[in-house]
Residue, then its C-alpha position, 0 to 999 in steps of 0.5 A: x480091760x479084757x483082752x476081748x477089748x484093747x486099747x490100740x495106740x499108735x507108735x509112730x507111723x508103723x507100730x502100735x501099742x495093744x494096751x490089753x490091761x494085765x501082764x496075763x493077758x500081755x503075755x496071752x497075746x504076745x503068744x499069739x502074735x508070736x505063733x501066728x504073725x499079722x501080715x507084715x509083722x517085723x516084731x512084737x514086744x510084750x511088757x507089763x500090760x501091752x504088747x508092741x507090735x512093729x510093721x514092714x510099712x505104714x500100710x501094714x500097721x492101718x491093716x492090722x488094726x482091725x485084726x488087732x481088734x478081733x483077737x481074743x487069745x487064751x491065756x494057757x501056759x506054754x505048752x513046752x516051757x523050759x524050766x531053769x533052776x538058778x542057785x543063789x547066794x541070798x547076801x544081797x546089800x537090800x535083803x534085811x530092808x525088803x524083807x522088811x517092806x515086805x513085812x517078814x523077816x530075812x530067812x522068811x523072805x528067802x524061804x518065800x523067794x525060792x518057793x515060788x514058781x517063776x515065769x519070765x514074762x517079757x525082755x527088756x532094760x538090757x540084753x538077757x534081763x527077763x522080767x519074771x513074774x510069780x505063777x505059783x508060791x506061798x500064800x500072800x500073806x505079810x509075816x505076823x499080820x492078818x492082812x493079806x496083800x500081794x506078796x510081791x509088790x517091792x518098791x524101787x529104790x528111790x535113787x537107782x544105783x549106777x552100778x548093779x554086779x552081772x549076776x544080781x538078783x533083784x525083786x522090783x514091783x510083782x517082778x523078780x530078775x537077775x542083771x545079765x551084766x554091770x549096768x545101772x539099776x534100782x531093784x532091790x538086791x537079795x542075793x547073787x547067781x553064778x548063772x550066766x544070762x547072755x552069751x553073745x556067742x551062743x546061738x540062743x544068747x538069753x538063758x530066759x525067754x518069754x514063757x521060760x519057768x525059773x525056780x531060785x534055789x538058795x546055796x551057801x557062798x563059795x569060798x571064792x566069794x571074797x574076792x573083790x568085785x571087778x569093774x568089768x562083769x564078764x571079768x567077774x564072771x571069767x573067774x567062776x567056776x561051775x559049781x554050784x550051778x543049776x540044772x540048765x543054768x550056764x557056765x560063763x563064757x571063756x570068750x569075751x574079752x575084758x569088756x563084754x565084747x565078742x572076738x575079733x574076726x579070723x585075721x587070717x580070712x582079713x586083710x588090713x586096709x586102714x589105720x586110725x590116726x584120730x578117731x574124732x569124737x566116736x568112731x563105730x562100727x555099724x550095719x543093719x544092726x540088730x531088729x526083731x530081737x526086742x524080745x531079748x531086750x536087745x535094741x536095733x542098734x545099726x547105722x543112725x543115718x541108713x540113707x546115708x550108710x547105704x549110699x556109701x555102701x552102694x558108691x564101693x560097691x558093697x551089699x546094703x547094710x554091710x559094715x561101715x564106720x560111723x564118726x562123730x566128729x573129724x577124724x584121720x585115718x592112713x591107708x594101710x593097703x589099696x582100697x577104694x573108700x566113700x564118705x557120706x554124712x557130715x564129711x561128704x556132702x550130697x553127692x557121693x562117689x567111689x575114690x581111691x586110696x594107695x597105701x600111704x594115703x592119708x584121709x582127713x574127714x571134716x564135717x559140716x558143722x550142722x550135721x552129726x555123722x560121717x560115714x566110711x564105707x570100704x569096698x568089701x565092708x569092715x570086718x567085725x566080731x558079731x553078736x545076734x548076727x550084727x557087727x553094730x556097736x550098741x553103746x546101751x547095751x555093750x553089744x558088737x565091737x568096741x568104739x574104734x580108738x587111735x591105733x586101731x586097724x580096719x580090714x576087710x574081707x580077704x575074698x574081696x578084690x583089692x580096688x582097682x585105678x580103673x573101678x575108682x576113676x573110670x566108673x566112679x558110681x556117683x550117688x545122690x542121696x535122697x533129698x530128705x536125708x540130704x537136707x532136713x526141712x527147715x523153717x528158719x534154721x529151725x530142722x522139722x520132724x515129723x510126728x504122730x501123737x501118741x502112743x501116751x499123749x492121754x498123760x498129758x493136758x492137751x495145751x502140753x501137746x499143742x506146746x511140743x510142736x509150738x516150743x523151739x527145742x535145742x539138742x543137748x550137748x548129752x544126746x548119742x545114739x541112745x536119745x537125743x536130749x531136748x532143751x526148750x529154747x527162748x524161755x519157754x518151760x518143759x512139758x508137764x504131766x496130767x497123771x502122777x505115778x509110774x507108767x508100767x514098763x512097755x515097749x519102745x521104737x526108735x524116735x519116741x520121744x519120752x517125757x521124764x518127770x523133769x520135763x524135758x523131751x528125750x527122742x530115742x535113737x537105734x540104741x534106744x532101751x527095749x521098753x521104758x516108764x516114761x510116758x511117749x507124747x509122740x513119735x518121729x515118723x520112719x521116714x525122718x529118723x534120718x533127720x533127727x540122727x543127724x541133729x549135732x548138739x545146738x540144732x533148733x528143733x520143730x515138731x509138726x504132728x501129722x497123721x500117718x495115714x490122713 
């Protein structure tokens, strides 16, 4: 498929996904769409054949259509690309079996891996991990054979680890890449840098962009190299020197904390409000969280249910997307000085208004049982380190504040006025919420969401299609914000596919709901990753995400498709 021709899909109800069929021409358009946006353009994600390309409404995403059709980008190289030499200690645990695969030795392999230029062509999988692909190198040719063949083409293992070092160096299919951070992965390991990929305090916190140029160069293992791994990355990485390093890599951070998070807000500028006496479940910090940064793999992140968290925000009178406490389960909190509170969500009910608490006032949140979360708003919004400007806590990623444990202590802004008896009693801002976000339709108990086919419903026999909205589906016990599970009820199997093999990485919007090979649904939420292998057999509409984040593990589950703009 050329780029003249694309194969446009919907996801949801405002994105599509451009199918223009090589990772050339993907990233040929997503510098297009990047340098010259469609009207209400919010994002654009470029990944191994596709760019995904999200809009401000439905009506944008319709119009953009026949523009999308008529684009036919060049494919030249970045005018101004950055160049990054990344020094390498090639020891890696896979080294000797993917030279093998390969069909060289260990030495020629290296040798290879560090004669080839390097393009970062898309983000994704998790914040600062650029999937790179070669632009120049040495002849594809296997060691000792006549047959050529593209020299990078690295099976995955086929039983990813659960945990890959921050640093690591890996090659997967045509892609060579570097973990930012500890997390699980199934590259091939061939060695380990020093260079640090994300720094959440930076101003520009990937070191590799889209179009950025990376050349690998092989150095010998310091001594300092012997010390044991530690379970935490940044730990790992607050332990190494400069030295060694290339020309634009970076120096790890001094500032992170033990578990990659940004530093606490100025207690000085803050004063404190309440303390957690039990903090449920899950107790988060979100706002408006983090969109339009796909490209750095980074997710929105942000409040799951928006409605709810701007109706508590408006109830204390805050700005929307101001920094609120989102809960899973109940919770207990002491007021630590006067401040004026609203709930919403599972402990609030529908109508929401503005209350006081002195200092020494206990808060006791309970939920009702058939709804997730409760949100916590406090006048002036809760004060909280940010990353790529939001204070979200992104539980994929490890982004923002930590989760909120027993002991903690929430403060606000000094510059806000403390609550007054009058605010609270007189004037007391009463909300009621929108009457979707309120109650989710139900036929028989049973929550509908609402859903556009696609953008990967082609992977599926079309009785499997018609079976996701017939089937009743229960949520998993193990859904959170990164995807809510999906169990098929009253006997009926999980879906099955029409094509074998892997689908190659390509972007993602909150609500997808991925297919895995065992069958059963998975919906992502704000946490969701950047771009994903699964196949998307539909996509819950904007409109119902509300819905689908307040879905408690045990929910009875419908899905009706619809079209977006029928």
């Amino acid at each position: 498929m050329s780029a003249a021709a694309p194969d446009i899909r919907r996801a949801g109800d405002r994105a599509l996904l451009v199918d223009v069929g090589s990772l050339e021409s993907a990233m040929a358009w997503h510098a297009e769409l990047q340098s010259d946006p469609l009207a209400g353009q919010l994002e654009v994600v470029g990944a191994a054949r596709t760019v995904l390309v999200r809009f401000a409404s439905a009506a944008a995403a319709e119009a953009a259509v026949a523009s999308l059709r008529g684009l036919a980008p060049a494919h030249t190289a970045p005018s101004a690309a950055r160049e990054h030499v990344l020094d390498v200690v090639y020891d890696g645990d896979d080294l000797a079996e993917t030279a093998r695969l390969l069909g060289m030795s260990s030495d020629a392999l290296v040798e290879a891996h560090t004669a080839t230029v390097w393009r970062a062509a898309f983000g994704g999988f998790a914040p600062g991990f650029a999937y790179c692909a070669a632009v120049s190198g040495p002849a594809a040719e296997a060691e000792g054979s006549s047959a050529a063949h593209p020299l990078w083409d690295v099976p995955r293992l086929t039983e990813p680890r659960t945990a890959v070092p921050a640093g690591a160096v890996g090659l997967a299919g045509p892609f060579s890449a570097v973990y930012p951070r500890r997390s699980p992965g199934g590259w091939r390991l061939i060695g380990r840098t020093d260079a640090l990929l994300w720094d959440g305090d930076s101003e520009h916190p990937a070191l590799l962009a889209p179009g950025d140029l990376v050349r690998y160069r092989a150095v010998r293992a310091p001594a300092r190299a012997a010390a044991a791994e530690s379970d935490r990355s940044t730990a790992a990485e607050s332990d190494r020197s400069a030295e060694g390093e290339g020309p634009s890599a970076r120096a790890p951070s001094e500032a992170h904390e033990d578990d990659e998070r940004p530093t606490r807000a100025d207690p000085a500028a803050t004063r404190t409000v309440l303390r957690v006496d039990d903090a449920g479940l899950l107790t988060l910090i979100e706002d408006a969280g983090r969109p339009g940064h796909g490209d750095l793999g980074v997710s929105p992140s942000g409040a799951a249910d928006t409605a709810s968290a701007e109706a508590a925000n408006a109830a204390v009178g805050n700005a929307p997307g101001a920094p609120v406490l989102e809960i899973v389960g109940a919770a207990r909190f002491t007021c630590l000085a006067d401040a004026a509170v609203a709930v919403t969500g599972a402990a609030g009910g529908t109508i929401v208004a503005a209350q006081l608490l002195r200092a020494g006032d206990a808060l006791a949140l309970e939920p009702a049982p058939d709804l997730a979360r409760s949100y916590l708003a406090v006048r002036g919004g809760a004060t909280a380190p940010h990353e790529v400007g939001s204070a979200s806590a992104d539980v994929l990623a490890g982004l923002g504040p930590a989760p909120l444990l027993a002991g903690a202590e929430v403060s606000v802004p000094v510059r806000a006025p403390a609550a007054s008896a009058g605010h609270a009693t007189e004037n007391p801002a009463r909300i009621r919420r929108d009457e979707q976000a309120a109650a989710a339709p139900r036929t028989e108990g049973t929550v509908v969401l609402r859903a556009v086919a696609g953008p990967r419903d082609d992977w599926f026999p079309d009785r499997e299609r018609d079976r996701l909205s017939r089937v009743r589906w229960v949520v998993g016990e193990k859904s959170n914000r990164v995807g809510t599970r999906l169990e098929a009820a009253d006997g009926a199997a999980p879906l099955t596919r029409s094509r074998e093999g892997e689908l190659p990485s390509e972007g993602t919007v909150t609500g997808a709901v991925q297919v895995p090979p065992n069958g059963a649904p998975v919906v992502f939420g704000p946490d969701r990753p950047v771009t994903g292998g699964y196949p998307v057999i539909a996509t819950v509409v904007t409109d119902d995400l509300d819905l689908l984040a307040q879905l408690p593990p045990g929910a009875s589950v419908r899905f009706d498709l619809v079209d977006p703009h029928g």
